[in-house]
C-alpha positions as CSV (number, residue, x, y, z in Angstrom):
1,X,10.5,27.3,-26.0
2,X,7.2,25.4,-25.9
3,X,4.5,25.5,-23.7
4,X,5.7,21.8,-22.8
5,X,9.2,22.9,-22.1
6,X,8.0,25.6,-20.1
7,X,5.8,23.7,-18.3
8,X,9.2,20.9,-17.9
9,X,11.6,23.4,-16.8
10,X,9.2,24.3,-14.0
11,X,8.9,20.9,-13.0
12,X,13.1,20.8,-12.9
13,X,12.9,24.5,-10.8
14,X,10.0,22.7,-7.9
15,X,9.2,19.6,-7.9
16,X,11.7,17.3,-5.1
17,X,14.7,15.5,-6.2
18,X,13.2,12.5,-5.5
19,X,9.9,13.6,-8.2
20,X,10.0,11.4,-11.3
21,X,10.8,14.3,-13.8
22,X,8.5,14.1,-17.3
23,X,12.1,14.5,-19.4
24,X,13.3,11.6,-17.9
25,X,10.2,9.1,-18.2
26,X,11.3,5.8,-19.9
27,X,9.3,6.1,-22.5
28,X,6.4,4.4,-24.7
29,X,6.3,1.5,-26.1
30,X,5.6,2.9,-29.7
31,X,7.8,6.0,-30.3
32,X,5.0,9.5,-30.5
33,X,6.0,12.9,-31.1
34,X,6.2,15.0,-27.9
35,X,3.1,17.3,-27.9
36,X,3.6,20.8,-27.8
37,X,1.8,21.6,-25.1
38,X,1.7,18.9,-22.7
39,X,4.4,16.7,-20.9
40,X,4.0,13.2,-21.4
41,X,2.6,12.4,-17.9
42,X,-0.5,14.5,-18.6
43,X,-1.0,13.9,-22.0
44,X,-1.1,10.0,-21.0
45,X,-4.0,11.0,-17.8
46,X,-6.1,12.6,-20.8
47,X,-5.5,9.2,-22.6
48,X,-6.7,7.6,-19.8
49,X,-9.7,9.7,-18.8
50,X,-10.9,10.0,-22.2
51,X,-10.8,6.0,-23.0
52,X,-14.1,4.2,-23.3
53,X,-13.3,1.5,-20.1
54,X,-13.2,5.1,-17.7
55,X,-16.7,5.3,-19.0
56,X,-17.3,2.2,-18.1
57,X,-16.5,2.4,-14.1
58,X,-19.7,4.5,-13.2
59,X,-21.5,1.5,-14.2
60,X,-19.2,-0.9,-11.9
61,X,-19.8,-2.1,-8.4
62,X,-17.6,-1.2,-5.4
63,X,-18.2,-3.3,-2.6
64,X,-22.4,-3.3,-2.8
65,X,-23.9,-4.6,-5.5
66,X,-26.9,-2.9,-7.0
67,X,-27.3,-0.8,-3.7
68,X,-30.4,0.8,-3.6
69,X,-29.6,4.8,-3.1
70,X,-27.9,7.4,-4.9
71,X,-25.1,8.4,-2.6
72,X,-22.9,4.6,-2.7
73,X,-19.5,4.3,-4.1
74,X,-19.3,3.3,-8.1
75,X,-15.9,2.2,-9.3
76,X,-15.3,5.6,-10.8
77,X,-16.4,7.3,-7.4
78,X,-13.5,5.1,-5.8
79,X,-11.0,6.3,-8.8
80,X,-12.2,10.1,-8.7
81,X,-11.1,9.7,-4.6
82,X,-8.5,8.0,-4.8
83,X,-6.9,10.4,-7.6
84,X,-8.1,13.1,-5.1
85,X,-5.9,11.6,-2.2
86,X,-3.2,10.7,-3.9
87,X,-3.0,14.0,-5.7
88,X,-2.8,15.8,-2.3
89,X,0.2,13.7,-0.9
90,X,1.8,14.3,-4.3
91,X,1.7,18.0,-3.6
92,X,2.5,18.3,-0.7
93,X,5.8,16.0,-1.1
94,X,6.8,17.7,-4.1
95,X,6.1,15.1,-6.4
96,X,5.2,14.7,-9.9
97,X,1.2,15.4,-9.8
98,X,0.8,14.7,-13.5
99,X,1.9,11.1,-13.1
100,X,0.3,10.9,-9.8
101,X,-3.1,11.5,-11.4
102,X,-2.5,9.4,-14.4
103,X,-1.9,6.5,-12.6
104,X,-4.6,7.0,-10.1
105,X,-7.7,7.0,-12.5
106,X,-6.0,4.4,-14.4
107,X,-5.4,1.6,-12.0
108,X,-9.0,0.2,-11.3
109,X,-9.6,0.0,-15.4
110,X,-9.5,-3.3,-15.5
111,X,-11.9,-4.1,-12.5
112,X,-15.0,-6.7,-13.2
113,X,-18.5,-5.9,-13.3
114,X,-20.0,-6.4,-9.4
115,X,-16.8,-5.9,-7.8
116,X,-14.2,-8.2,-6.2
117,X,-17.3,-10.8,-6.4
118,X,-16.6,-11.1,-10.4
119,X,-13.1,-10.8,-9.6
120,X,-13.4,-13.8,-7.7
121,X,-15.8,-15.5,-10.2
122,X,-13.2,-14.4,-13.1
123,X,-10.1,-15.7,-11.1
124,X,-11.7,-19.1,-10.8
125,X,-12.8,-20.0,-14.5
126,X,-9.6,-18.0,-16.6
127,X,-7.1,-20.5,-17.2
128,X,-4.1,-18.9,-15.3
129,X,-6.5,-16.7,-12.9
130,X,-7.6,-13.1,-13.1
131,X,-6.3,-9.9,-11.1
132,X,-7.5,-7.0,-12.2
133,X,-4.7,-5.2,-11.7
134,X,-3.2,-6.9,-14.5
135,X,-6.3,-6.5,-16.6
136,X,-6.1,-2.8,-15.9
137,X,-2.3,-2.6,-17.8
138,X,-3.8,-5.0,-20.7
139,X,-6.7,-2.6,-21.1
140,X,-4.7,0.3,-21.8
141,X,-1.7,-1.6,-23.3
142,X,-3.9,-3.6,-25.9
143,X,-7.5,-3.5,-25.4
144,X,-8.6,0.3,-25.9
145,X,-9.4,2.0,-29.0
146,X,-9.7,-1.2,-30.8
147,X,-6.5,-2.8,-30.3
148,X,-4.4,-0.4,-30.6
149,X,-4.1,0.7,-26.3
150,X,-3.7,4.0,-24.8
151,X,0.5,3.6,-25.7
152,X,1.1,4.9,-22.0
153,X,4.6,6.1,-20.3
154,X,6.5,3.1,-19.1
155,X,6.0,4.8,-15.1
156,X,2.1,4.9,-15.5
157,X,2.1,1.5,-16.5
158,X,4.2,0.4,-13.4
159,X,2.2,2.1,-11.1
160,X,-0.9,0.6,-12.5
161,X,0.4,-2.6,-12.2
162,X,1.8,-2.2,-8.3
163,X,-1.3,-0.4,-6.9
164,X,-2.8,-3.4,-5.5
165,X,-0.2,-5.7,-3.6
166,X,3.4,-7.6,-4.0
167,X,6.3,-5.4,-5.9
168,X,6.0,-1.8,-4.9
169,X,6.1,0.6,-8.2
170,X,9.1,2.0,-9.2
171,X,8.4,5.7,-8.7
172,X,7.1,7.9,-5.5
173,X,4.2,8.6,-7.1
174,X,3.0,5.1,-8.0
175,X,3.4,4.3,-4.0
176,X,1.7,7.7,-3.5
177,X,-1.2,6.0,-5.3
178,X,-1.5,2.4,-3.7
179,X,-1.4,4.0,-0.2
180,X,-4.0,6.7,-1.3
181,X,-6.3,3.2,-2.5
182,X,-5.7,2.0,0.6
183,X,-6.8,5.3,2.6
184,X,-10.0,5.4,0.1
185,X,-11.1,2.2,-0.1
186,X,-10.8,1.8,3.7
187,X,-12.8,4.7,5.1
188,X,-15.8,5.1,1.9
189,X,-16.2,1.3,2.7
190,X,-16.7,2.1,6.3
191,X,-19.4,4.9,5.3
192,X,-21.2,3.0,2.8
193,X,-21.9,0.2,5.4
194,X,-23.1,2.4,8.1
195,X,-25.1,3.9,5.1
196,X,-26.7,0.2,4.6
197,X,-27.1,-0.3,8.0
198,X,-24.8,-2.7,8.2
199,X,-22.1,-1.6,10.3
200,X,-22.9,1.1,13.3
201,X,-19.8,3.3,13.5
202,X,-19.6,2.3,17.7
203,X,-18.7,-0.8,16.3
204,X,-15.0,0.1,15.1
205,X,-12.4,-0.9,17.0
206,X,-11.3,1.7,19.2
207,X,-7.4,1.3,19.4
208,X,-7.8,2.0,15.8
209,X,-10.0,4.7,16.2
210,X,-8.1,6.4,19.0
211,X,-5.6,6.7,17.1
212,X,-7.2,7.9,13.0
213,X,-10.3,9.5,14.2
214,X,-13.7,9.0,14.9
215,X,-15.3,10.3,11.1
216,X,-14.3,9.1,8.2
217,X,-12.9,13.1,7.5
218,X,-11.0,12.7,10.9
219,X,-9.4,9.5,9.6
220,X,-8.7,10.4,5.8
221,X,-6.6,13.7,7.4
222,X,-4.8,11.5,9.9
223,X,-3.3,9.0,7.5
224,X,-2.9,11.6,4.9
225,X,-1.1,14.3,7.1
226,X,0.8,11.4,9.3
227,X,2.1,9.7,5.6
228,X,3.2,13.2,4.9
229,X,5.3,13.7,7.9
230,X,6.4,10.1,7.5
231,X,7.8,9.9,4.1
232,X,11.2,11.0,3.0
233,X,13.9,10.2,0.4
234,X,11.8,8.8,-2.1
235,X,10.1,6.3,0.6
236,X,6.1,6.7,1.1
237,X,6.1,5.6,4.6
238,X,3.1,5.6,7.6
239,X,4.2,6.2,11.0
240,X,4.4,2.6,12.7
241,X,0.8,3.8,14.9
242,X,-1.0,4.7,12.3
243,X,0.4,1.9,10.0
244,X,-0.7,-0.8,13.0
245,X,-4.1,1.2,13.7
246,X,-4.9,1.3,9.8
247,X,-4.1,-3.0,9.9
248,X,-6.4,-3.3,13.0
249,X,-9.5,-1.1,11.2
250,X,-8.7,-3.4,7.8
251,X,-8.4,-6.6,9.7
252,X,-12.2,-5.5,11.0
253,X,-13.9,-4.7,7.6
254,X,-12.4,-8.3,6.4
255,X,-13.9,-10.2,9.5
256,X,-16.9,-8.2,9.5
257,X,-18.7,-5.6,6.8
258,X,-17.0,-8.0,3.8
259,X,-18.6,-11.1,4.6
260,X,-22.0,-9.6,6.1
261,X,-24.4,-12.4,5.2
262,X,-26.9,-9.1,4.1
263,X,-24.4,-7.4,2.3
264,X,-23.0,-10.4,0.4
265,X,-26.1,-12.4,-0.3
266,X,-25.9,-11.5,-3.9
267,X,-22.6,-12.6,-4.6
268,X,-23.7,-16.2,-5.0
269,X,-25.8,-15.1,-8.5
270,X,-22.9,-12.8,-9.3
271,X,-21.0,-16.1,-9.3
272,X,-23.4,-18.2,-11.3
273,X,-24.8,-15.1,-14.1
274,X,-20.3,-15.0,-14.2
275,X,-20.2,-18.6,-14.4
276,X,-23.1,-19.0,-17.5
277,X,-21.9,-16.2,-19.1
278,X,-18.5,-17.8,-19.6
279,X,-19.7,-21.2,-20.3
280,X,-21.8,-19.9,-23.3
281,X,-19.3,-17.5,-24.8
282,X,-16.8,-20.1,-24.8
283,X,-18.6,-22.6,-26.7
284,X,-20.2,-20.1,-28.5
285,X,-17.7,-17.5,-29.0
286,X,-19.8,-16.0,-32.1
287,X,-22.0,-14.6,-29.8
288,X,-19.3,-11.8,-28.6
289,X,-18.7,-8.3,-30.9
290,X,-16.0,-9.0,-34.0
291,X,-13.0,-7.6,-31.6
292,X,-13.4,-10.2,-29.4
293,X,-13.5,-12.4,-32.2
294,X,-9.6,-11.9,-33.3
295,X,-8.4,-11.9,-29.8
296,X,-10.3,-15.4,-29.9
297,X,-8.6,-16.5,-33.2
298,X,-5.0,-14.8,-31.9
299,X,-4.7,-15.8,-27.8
300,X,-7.5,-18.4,-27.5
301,X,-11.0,-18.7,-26.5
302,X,-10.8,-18.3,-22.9
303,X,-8.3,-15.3,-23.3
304,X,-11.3,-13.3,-25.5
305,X,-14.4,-14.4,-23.1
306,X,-12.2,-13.2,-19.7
307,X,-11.3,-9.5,-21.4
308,X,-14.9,-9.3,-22.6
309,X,-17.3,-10.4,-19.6
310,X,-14.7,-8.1,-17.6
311,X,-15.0,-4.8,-19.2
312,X,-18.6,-5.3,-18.8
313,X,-20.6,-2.9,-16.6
314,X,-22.7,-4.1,-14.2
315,X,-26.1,-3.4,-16.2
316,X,-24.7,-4.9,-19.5
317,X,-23.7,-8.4,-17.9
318,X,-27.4,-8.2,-16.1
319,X,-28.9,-7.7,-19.6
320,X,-26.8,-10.1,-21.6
321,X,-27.5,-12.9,-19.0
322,X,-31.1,-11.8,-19.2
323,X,-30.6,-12.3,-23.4
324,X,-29.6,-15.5,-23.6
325,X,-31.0,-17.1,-20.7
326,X,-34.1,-15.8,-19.7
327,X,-37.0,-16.2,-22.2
328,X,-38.3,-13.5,-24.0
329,X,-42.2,-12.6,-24.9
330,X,-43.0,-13.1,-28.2
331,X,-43.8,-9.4,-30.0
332,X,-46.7,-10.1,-32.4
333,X,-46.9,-8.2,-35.0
């Protein structure tokens, strides 16, 4: 017997009938010989946290953009939390933590540089709109390792595709990791604006806060430990409180912290340096690496401009704007 079948059988011996097995996954879309020492589910999260767009997200912006200070969310802080969250509901329910974990640092892989403001930007100028929850799945289905993708288990796939909204994914743990977004996002939002000064914590509403806590420790172990008690049969579930307190304290961010006129000041250049970027690519498609080049020839212009300018960091899109449309001094020589 193999490490792997060890390491299977145990999964068969603990995890709850509800767990999405690694035997039973549905599989890749290109056939690979099982490794002998990992089940699928983890040999797809190394896939995933040794691909190039993972780099990529400690360069990305989370809700501020370009915050001044060293303690603000990144993109891959967000991931490395949620994974952390999720991870700890997968436990303690029993479930499959391999998958959990896979589909938790996968799911944001597709995100644009300077946050849900490129989104935005993106959404706006891509013939048929951007998400980038579907951008995360083309990422690791085509874009990584030159074309070629990550060739991910059909149940990481779903669940990177379902963390955001609509469907729900097809497995426990997928759900584990779009509540476990929700829990993160929520509460290192919260503590990044009171880090900026633009929220004061007395500010939250306090039927919401009655009810998940104070401190955003008091209100990660609240939803955590009340989704715990709440979930059964294969159902990730909140209590109704905590579910109607956790709408109130989101309803709050939206109508305040999101559209600060501080905070989001910025987000008008991120949506002209978005804007210029694509406007140039597209009629000048040259301009973009050879790769990008195919996918132009293969799905169109637009289709190669849209996957490039959104696995851009942050810092690159800065400097390529900088490139082509700010003038340069002349070096003499």
């Amino acid at each position: 017997m193999t490490i792997r079948e060890e390491t299977e059988a145990i999964e068969r011996r603990t995890l709850s009938r509800y767990a999405t097995l690694s035997e039973n996954s549905l599989g890749r879309r290109t056939l690979l010989e099982d490794d002998p020492i990992r089940p699928c589910f983890q040999r797809d999260r190394d896939r995933i946290l040794h691909c190039k767009a993972f780099r990529r997200l400690k360069q990305k912006t989370q809700v501020f953009l370009s915050p001044e200070g060293d303690h603000y969310r990144t993109r891959l802080t967000h991931t490395l939390e949620v994974s952390q969250i999720a991870r700890t509901i997968s436990r303690a329910l029993r479930l499959n933590e391999d998958l959990t974990e896979a589909i938790a640092l996968g799911h944001d892989l597709g995100h644009t540089p300077f946050g849900h403001a490129g989104e935005r930007a993106l959404n706006r100028l891509c013939p048929g709109g951007f998400t980038h929850y579907r951008q995360s799945l083309r990422v690791v289905d085509y874009l990584e390792r030159d074309g070629q993708g990550l060739n991910l288990t059909w149940e990481v796939r779903n669940g990177i595709v379902t963390h955001t909204s609509g469907a729900w994914a097809r497995t426990p743990e997928g759900c584990v990791v779009r509540r476990a977004d929700h829990i993160a996002f929520l509460n290192h939002d919260i503590e990044d604006a009171i880090t900026a000064g633009v929220l004061d914590a007395r500010q939250l509403p306090p039927e919401a806060t009655a009810v998940l806590g104070a401190t955003k420790s008091q209100r990660i172990t609240t939803m955590i430990t009340d989704l715990i008690v709440h979930s059964g049969e294969g159902q990730i579930n909140f209590s109704p409180e905590v579910e109607a307190a956790y709408a109130i304290l989101k309803d709050f961010m939206y109508s305040t912290v999101y559209v600060d006129k501080e905070a989001k000041r910025e987000e008008k250049k991120v949506d002209k340096l978005i804007s210029e970027l694509y406007t140039r690519l597209s009629d000048e498609p040259a301009l973009m690496p050879n790769f990008y080049m195919q996918i132009a020839y293969n799905e169109g212009v637009d289709r190669a401009v849209t996957d490039y300018i959104s696995g851009m960091s942050d810092e690159f899109a800065t400097r390529l704007f900088e490139e082509l449309f700010v003038p340069q001094k002349w070096h003499v020589l």
